[in-house]
C-alpha positions in Angstrom: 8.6 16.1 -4.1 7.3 12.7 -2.2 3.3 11.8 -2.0 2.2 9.7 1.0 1.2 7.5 -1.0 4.1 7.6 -3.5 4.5 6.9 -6.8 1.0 7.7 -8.7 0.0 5.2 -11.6 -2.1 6.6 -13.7 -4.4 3.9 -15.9 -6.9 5.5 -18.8 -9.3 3.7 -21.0 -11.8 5.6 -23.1 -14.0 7.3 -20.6 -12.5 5.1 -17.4 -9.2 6.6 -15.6 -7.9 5.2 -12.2 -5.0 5.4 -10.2 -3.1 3.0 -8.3 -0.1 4.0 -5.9 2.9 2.4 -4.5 2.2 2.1 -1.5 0.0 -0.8 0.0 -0.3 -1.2 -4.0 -3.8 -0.2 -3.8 -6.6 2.1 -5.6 -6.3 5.8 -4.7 -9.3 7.0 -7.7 -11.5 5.6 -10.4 -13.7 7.5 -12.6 -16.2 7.0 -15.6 -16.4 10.5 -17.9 -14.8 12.3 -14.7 -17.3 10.9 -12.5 -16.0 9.2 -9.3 -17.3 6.0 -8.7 -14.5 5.3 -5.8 -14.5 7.8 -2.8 -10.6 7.8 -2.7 -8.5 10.5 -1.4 -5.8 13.0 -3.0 -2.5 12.9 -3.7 -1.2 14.7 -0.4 -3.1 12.5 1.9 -2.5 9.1 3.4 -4.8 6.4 2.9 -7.8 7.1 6.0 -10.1 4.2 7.0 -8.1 1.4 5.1 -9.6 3.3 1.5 -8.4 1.4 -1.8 -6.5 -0.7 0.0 -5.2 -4.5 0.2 -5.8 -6.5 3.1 -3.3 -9.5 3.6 -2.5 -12.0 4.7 -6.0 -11.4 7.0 -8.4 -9.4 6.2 -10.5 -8.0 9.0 -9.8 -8.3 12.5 -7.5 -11.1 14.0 -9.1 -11.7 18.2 -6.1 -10.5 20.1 -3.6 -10.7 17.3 -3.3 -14.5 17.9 -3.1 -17.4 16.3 -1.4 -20.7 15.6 -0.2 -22.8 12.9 0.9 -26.4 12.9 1.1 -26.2 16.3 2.9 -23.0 16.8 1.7 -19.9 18.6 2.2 -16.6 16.5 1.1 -13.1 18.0 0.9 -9.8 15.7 1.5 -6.7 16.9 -2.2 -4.8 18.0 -2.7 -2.4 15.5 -6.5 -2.3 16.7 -5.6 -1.2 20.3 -8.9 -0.4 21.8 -10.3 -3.8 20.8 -7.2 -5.7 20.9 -7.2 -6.9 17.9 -4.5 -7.2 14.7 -6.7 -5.5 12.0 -6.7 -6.2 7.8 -3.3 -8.0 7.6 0.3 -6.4 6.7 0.9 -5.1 3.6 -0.9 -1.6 3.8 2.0 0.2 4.1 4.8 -1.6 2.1 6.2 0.1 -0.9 4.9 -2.0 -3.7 7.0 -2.3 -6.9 5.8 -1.6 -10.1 6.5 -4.9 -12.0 4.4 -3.5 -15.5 2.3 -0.5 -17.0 0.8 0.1 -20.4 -2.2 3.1 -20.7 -4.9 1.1 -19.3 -2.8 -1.5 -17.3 -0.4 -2.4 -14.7 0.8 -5.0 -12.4 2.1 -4.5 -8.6 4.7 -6.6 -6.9 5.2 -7.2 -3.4 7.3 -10.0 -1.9 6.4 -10.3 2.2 9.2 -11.9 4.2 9.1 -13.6 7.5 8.4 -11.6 10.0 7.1 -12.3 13.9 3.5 -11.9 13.0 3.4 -14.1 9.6 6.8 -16.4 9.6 6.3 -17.4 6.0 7.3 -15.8 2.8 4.3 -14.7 0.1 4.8 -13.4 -3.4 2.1 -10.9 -4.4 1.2 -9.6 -7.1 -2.0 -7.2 -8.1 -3.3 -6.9 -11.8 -4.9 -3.2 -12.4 -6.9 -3.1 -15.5 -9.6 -0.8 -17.0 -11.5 -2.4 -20.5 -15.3 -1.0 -21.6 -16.9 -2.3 -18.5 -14.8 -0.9 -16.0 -12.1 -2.1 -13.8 -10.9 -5.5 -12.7 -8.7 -6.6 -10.3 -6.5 -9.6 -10.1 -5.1 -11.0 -6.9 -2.0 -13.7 -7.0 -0.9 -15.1 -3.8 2.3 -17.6 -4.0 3.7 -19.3 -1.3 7.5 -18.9 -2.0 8.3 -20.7 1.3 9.8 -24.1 2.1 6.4 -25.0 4.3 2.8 -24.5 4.3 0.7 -20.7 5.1 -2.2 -19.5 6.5 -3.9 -17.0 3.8 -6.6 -15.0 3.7 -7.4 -12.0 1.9 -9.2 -8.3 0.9 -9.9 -5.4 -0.6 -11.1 -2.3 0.8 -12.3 0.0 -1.8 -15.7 2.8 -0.8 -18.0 3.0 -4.2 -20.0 6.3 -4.2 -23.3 6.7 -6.2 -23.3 10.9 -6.3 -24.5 12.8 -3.6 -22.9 14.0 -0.5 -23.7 11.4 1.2 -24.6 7.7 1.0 -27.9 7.6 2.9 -30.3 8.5 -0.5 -28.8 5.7 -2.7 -30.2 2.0 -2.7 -28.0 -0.5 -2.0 -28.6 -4.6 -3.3 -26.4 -7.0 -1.4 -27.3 -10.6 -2.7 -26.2 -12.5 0.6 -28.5 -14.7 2.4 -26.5 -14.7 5.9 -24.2 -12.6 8.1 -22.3 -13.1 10.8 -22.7 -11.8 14.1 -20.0 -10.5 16.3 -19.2 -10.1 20.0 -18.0 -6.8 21.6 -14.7 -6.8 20.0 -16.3 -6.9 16.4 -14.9 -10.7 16.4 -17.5 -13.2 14.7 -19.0 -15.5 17.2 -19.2 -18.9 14.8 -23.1 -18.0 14.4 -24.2 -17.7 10.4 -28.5 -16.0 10.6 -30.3 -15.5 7.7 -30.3 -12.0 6.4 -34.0 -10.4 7.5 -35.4 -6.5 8.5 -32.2 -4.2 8.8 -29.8 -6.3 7.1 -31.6 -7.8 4.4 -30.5 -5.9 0.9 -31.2 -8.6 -1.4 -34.1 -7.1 -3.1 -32.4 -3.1 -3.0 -33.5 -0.7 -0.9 -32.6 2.8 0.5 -29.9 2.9 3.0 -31.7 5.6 4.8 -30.3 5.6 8.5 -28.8 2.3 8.5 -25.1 1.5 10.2 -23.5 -1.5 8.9 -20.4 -2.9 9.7 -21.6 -6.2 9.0 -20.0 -9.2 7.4 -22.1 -10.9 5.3 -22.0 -14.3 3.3 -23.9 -17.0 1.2 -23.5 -14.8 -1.5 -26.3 -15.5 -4.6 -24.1 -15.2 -7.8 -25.4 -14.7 -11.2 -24.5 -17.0 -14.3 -21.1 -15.9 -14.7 -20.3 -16.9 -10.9 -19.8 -13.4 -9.9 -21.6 -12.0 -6.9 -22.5 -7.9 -7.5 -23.3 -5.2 -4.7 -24.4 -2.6 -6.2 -25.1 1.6 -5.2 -27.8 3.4 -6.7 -28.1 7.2 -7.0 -30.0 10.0 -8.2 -27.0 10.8 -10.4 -25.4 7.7 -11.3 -24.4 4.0 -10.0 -21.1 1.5 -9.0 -21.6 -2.2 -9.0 -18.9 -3.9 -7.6 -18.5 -7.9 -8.4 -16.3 -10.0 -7.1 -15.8 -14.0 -8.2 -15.9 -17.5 -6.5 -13.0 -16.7 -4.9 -14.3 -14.1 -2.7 -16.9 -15.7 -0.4 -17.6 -12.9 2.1 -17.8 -9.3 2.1 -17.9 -6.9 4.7 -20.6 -3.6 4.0 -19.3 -1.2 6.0 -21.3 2.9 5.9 -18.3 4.6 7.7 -20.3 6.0 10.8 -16.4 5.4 12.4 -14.5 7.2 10.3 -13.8 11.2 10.7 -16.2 14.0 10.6 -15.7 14.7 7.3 -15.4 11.3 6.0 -18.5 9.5 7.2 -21.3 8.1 5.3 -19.7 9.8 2.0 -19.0 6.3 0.3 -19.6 2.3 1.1 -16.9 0.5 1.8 -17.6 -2.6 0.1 -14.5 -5.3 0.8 -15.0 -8.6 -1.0 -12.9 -10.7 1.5 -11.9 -14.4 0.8 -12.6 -15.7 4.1 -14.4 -14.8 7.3 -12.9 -12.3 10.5 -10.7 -14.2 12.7 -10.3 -17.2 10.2 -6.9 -17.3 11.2 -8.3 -19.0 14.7 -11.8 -20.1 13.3 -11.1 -21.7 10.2 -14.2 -19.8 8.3 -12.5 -19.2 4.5 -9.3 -20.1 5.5 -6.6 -21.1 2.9 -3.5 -23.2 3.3 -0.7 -22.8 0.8 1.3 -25.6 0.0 5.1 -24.4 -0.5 4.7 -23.1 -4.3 1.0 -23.2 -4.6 -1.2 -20.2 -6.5 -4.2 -18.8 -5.5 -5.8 -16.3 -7.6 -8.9 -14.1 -7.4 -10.7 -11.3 -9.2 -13.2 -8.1 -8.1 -13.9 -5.1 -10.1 -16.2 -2.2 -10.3 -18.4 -1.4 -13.2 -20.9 2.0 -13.6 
């Protein structure tokens, strides 16, 4: 019998187990010692609130679904209707192919053609692997076209501390700015220091506080990772994410359903800015054959 999210890899390694699913190619569960350190979903649901998955070749929202590329106007489809807005790219709902799996490993495969909203062709391919620490993610983006892309991309998984909800744990964002927005949740060019409400640097409860906030200026540690990291009364996720990611959105899920909200942080390490398809903030242009390649992970 079919899954919505169908075919179920499942990685183990010592205490660590995850699984990753065919479609979108993305993270439905990781644990430490049977602990959940994602808030994913089960087997017989669909992916709610983008949870686990990939976000290409945007991530975020696109203003009106618009953009243009060497001179040539491109619309996507609106799948944001109230804002009007293309929202976190196209490949959520492919089916992925599974290109390689051993216990604690596997690799996801997705070629996406041409199409009216992205007329170029992108080989994809995502790296699942669990070690000691955790897991970590690999990203590879080619351009198997005759011309040059736009790229941009993210992840969208929720970490979870314990608790029922996420308003007890403390919550360290090492980011110096963020990025306002206007009333389509579309950045407005501004960069402001991080200050009051918004400023996580040092850790601190997350209480009351909505965010749905892209931040940036990330302060990474010797190893040129940048960590967020979720504390509770019953355990801890850090998620890190390398020089390749130079944004990511905190997001408390005050949006999503009843019985959804505030259970987990969606934490998306995102490679460029919203919009960067129009503003330029993170953007990427692949040369016809070119490679770009990025890693996140979560650790406990």
């Amino acid at each position: 019998m079919s899954v919505p999210s169908g075919r179920q890899v499942v990685l183990r390694h010592g205490p660590w187990a995850a699984t990753v699913v065919e479609v979108g190619g993305g993270l439905r569960m990781l644990s430490r010692n049977g602990t959940a350190l994602v808030e994913g979903y089960g087997s017989e649901e669909m992916a709610s609130g983008g949870r686990g998955q990939l976000l290409v070749p945007w991530p975020n929202r696109l203003a009106g679904g618009a953009y243009s590329f060497e001179g040539r106007g491109i619309q996507a489809p609106l799948s944001e209707p109230e804002t009007g807005n293309a929202i976190h790219g196209l490949v959520r709902w492919s089916n992925w192919n599974i290109a390689g799996s051993a216990p604690g490993a596997c690799t996801m495969a997705l070629r996406l053609h041409p199409q009216p909203a992205y007329p170029f062709t992108l080989d994809l391919r995502l790296g699942y692997a669990l070690d000691d620490d955790g897991l970590a993610v690999t990203l590879t983006a080619v351009n198997a076209g005759a011309g040059s892309l736009p790229f941009g991309a993210g992840f969208h998984p929720y970490i979870t501390a314990g608790g029922p909800t996420i308003d007890d744990a403390r919550l360290t964002v090492p980011a110096d700015l963020w990025l306002p927005v206007d009333e389509r949740a579309i950045p407005t060019g501004e960069r402001r220091p991080v200050e009051g409400a918004l400023d996580f640097r040092a850790g601190r409860r997350i209480g009351d506080s909505v965010l749905d906030h892209c931040f940036a200026g990330l302060v990474r540690d010797a190893d040129g990772r940048a960590r967020v990291r979720l504390e509770g009364s019953s355990g801890e996720a850090t998620l890190w994410m390398d020089e390749g990611f130079g944004h990511v959105m905190v997001f408390t899920g005050d949006t999503l359903a009843p019985d959804r909200r505030r259970r987990g942080l969606a934490v998306e390490p995102m490679t460029c800015a919203p919009d960067a398809f129009n503003s330029g903030d993170g953007l990427r242009v692949l040369l016809p054959g070119q490679q770009f390649v990025a890693h996140w992970g979560v650790t406990g």
